[in-house]
C-alpha positions in Angstrom: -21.6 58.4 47.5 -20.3 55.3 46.0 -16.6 53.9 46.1 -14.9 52.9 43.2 -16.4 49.4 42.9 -20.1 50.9 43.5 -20.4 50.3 47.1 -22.0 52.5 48.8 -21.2 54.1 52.6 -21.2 51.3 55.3 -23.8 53.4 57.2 -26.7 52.9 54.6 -26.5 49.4 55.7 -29.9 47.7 56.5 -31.1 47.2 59.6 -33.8 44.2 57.9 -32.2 42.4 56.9 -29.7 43.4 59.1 -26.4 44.6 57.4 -27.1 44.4 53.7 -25.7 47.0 51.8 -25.5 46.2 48.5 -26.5 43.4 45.6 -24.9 42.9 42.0 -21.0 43.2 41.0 -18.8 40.1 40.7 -16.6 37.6 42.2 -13.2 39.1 41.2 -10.1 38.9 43.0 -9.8 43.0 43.1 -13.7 43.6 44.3 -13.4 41.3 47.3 -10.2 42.4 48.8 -11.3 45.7 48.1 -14.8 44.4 50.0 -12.8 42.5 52.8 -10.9 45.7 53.7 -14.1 47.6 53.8 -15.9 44.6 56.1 -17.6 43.4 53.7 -18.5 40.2 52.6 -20.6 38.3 50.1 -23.4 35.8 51.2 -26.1 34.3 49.2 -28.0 31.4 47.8 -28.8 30.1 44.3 -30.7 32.0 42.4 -30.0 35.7 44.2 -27.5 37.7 43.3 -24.5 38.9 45.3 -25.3 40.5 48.6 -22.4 42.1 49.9 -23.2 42.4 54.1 -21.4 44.1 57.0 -23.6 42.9 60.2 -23.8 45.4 63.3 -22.5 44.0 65.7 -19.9 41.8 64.3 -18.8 39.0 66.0 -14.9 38.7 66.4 -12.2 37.2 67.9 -8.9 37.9 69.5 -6.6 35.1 68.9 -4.5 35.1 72.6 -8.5 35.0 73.8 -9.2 31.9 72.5 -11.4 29.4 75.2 -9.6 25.9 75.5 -12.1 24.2 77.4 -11.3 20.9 79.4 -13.0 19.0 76.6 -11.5 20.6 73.8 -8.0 19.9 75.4 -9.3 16.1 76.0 -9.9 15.8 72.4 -7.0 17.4 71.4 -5.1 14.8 72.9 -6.3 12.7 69.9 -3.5 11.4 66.8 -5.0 14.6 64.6 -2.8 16.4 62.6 -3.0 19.8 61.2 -2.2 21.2 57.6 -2.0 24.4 55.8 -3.6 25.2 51.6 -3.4 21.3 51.0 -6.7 20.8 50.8 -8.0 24.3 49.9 -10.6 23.3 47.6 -12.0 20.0 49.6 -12.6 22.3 52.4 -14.6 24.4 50.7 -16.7 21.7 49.4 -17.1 20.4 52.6 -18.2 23.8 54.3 -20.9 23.9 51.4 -22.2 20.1 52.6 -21.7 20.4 56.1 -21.1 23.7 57.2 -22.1 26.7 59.4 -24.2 29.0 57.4 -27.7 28.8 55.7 -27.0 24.7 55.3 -23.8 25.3 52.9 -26.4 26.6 50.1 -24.2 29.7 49.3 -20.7 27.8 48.7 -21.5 28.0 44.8 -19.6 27.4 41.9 -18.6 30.6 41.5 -17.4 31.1 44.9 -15.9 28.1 44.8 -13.6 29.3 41.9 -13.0 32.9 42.9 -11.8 31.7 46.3 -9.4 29.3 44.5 -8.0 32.0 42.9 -7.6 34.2 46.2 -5.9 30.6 47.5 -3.1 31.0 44.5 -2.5 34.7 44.8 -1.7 33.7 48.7 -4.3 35.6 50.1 -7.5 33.3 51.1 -5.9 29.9 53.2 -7.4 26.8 54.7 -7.1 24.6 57.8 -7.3 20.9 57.6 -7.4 18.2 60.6 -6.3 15.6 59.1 -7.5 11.9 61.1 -5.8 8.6 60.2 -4.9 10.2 56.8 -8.5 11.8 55.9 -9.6 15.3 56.1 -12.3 15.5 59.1 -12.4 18.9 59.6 -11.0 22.6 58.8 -11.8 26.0 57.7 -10.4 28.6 55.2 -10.6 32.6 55.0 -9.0 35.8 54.2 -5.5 36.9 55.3 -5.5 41.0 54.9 -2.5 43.0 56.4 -2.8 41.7 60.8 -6.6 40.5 59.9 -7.7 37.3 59.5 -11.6 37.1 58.1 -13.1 33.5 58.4 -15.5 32.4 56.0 -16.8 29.0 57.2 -15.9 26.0 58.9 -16.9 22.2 59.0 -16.5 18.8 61.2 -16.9 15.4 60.6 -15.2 14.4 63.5 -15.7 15.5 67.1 -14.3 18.6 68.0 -12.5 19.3 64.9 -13.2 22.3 63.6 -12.8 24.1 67.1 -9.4 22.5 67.0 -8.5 24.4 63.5 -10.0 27.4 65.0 -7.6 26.7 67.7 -4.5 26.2 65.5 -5.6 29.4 63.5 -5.2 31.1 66.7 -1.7 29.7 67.5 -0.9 30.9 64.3 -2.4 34.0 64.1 -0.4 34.7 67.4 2.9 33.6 65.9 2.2 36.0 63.2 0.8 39.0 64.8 -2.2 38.7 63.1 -4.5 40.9 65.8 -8.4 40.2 65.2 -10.3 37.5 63.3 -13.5 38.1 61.8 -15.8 35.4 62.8 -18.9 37.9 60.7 -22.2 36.9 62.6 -22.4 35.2 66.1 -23.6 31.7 67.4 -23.3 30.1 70.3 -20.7 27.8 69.1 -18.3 30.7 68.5 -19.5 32.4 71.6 -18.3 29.7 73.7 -15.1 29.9 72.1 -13.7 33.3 73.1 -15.1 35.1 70.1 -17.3 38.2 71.1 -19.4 41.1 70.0 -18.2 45.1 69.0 -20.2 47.5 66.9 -19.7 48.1 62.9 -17.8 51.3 63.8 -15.1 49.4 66.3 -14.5 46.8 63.8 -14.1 49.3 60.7 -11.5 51.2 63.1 -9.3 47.9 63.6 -9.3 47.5 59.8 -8.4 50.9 59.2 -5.6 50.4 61.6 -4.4 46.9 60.1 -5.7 46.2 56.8 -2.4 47.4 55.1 0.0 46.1 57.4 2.6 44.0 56.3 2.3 40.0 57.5 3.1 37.3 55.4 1.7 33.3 57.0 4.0 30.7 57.0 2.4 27.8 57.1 5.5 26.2 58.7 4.2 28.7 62.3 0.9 25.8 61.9 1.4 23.2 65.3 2.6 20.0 64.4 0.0 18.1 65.9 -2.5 18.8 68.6 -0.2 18.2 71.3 1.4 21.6 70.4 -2.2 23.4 71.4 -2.3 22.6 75.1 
């Protein structure tokens, strides 16, 4: 059986390629919150259409787990400042250049402007590190209810995007945001405090905070990197 925006049961997902479910639909604000709140999310390169995935096991994070290694606390002694949905767009566009999936390939034009307009309705946000007044680093994703699902990150600079990761869990924290969605593992994340649980856990967090009610304030951000260690 299908939902209301044609998606059918998580459990028909694919095992190769592992968690596809489903191809086709669009972009529109209302189909991916209603995805995101499902675990779903869209991933694909020019020329396909959109695959919707929910991988098994999902890789996650729990923000008061975060790892502050002794390095990442060396750099983060560093003048680098942090930002909130400044540079929403420029992150984006630097994920798709330098980023952590597939080479940046499926950061399209499309996505581009559909996540744009999740940015203005308040519910997808970015990250900046900001280095002697340029953007070096940051990330952006989905606020839902106490969830937080990250899309992508980038670095220009060392240690940067671990550091917004890092301030997206001080925030996260301050705002009782339980879980972030970190979608498929890598070592980098790994090392980080994120971790593995089966489809079926994760779906049972979002059931039980997909709809709560938590609003960001970006002022919660730290001031500066000093306010991480």
């Amino acid at each position: 059986m299908r939902d209301a925006f044609g998606f059918p049961d998580t459990s028909e997902a694919l095992d190769d390629p592992p968690g596809l479910l489903a191809a086709g639909g669009d972009l529109s604000p209302a189909r991916l919150i209603h995805a995101y709140k499902k675990g779903l999310f869209p991933w694909y390169s020019d020329g396909q259409p959109i695959l919707w995935w929910t991988p098994s096991p999902r890789c996650v994070l729990d923000p008061v787990e975060f790892h502050f290694s002794r390095s990442l606390r060396k750099s983060a002694k560093k003048n680098l400042m942090f930002r909130c949905n400044t540079q929403f767009a420029e992150v984006m566009r630097a994920c798709a250049e330098t980023g952590d999936r597939k080479n940046g390939t499926w950061i399209d034009s499309d996505m581009l402007a559909a996540y744009q307009e999740l940015n203005r309705m308040g519910v997808a946000h970015s990250i900046e590190v900001i280095f002697e007044g340029a953007l070096v680093g940051g990330l952006y994703g989905l606020h839902i209810g106490g969830m937080f699902f990250g899309e992508s990150m980038f670095s220009t600079y060392p240690d940067a995007s671990k550091l917004a990761l890092a301030a997206l869990c001080v925030w996260s924290i301050a705002s009782g945001i339980v879980l972030i969605d970190c979608q498929v593992e890598n070592p980098h994340l790994l090392s980080l405090g994120a971790k593995l649980i089966s489809r079926l856990d994760f779906e049972g967090v979002l059931g039980q905070n997909v709809a709560r009610g938590i609003v960001l304030e970006p002022r919660q951000l730290p001031a500066c990197t000093r306010d991480l260690v």
